[in-house]
N, C-alpha and C positions, 0 to 999 in steps of 0.2 A: 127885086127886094133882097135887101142883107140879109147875113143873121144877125148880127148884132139890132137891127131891127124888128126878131120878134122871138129872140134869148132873154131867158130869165135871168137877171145881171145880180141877182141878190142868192152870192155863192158861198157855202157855209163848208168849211171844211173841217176835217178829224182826223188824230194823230191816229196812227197804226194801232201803236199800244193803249190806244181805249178800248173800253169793251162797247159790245155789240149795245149791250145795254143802255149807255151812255150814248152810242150812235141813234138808238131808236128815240131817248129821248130828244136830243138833239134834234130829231129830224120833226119831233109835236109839238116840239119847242117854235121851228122857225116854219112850221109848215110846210115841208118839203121830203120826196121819199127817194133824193139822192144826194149822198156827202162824196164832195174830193176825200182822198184818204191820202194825206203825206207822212212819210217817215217820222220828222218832225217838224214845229212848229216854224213857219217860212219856207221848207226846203219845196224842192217839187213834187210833184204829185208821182206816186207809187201805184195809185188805182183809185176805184172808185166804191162804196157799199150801198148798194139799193135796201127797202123795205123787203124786199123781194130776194133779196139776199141774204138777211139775217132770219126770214121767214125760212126758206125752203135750204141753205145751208149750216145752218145752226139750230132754228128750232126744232126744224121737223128729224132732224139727223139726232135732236136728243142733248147736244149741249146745252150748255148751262151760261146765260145769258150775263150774268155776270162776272162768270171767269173767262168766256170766251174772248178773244182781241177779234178788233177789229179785222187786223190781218190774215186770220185766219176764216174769214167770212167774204172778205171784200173780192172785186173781178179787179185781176192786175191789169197793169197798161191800158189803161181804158183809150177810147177810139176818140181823137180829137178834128177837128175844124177851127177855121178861122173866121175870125167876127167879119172879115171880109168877103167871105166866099157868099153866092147867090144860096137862098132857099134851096134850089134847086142842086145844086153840087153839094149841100150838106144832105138832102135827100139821100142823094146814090152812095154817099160815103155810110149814112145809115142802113142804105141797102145791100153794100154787100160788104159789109160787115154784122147784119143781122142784130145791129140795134135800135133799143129803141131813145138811148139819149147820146148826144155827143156833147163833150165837154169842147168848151170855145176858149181860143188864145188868140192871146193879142198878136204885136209883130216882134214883141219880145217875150214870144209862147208863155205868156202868163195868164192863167186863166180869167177870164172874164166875163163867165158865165157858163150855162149849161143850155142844150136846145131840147127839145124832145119833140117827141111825138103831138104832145098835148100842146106845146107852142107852136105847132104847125097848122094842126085842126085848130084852133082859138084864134089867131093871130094872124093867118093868112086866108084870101078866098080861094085857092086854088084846090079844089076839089081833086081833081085828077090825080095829081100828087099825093095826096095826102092817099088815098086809096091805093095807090104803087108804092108807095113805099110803107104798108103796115100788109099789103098783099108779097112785097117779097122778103120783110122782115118777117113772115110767117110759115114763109117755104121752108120744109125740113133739110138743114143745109149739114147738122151732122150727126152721125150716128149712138152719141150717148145722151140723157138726159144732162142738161146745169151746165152745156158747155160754154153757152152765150150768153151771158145774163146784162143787163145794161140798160 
C-alpha cells in the first residue's frame, strides 16, 4: 500500500506572519490540527504549526495569541515522504524522526498531503505497524522537553 493511498489530500496552509490565533482558527475552520506554514503565499514550505503547538509553545509559555506569528510557534523543516513511498517506509521515516505526521510531496516536492499516525490506525489493517511505529515515536530520543513536536 501507498501513501498517497491512505494521506489526508485536503492540505490547508498559513503564511508565517499569521498569528497563532488565526492558525487555530483556521485549523476549526477546516477540521484539521496541522497547517504547512510557508513564508509566503505559493512559496515552499518553511515548516509546519500543530494544535500542539500553539498549545504548549505559545499558550502555555504565556504569549499572547493574537500578537504571537506563527513563526514563532511553528517546528521548522518539518519531516517529508513521498506519495509514492510504501506505508511501511513512511513508517520508519516517522520512526526515527520521532514524529507523528509527515508531510507528502509529489515528484515535484509539492505537497500533497499530510500522513499521520491516525491515517495509519484508520486507513490501514496492519496492526503491527501501527504499534512500532507509536512504540518508537514514544522512546525518549532527547534530552529536553518541545524538541520534537509534529
Amino acid at each position: 500500500m501507498q501513501v498517497r493511498e491512505v494521506m489526508s489530500s485536503h492540505v490547508r496552509q498559513i503564511s508565517s506572519s499569521a498569528t497563532i490565533s488565526e492558525a487555530a482558527q483556521r485549523m476549526r475552520e477546516h477540521d484539521v490540527g496541522v497547517l504547512p506554514v510557508v513564508k509566503d503565499e505559493g512559496s515552499r514550505t518553511i515548516g509546519l504549526i500543530t494544535d500542539r503547538d500553539i498549545v504548549i509553545r505559545a499558550l502555555a509559555a504565556g504569549l499572547d495569541p493574537k500578537t504571537t506569528l506563527v513563526q514563532d510557534a511553528m517546528t521548522p523543516d518539518p519531516t517529508c515522504c513521498n506519495e509514492n513511498d510504501t506505508i511501511e517506509e513512511a513508517a520508519r521515516i516517522m520512526e526515527d524522526n520521532q514524529v507523528h505526521r509527515l508531510l507528502v510531496l509529489d515528484k515535484g516536492n509539492r505537497i500533497v498531503g499530510v500522513l499521520s499516525i491516525s491515517d495509519l490506525a484508520l486507513k490501514t489493517k496492519n496492526e503491527h505497524l501501527l504499534y512500532e511505529v507509536v512504540e518508537r515515536i514514544c522512546e525518549p530520543a532527547h534530552s529536553g522537553y518541545g524538541d520534537s513536536f509534529g
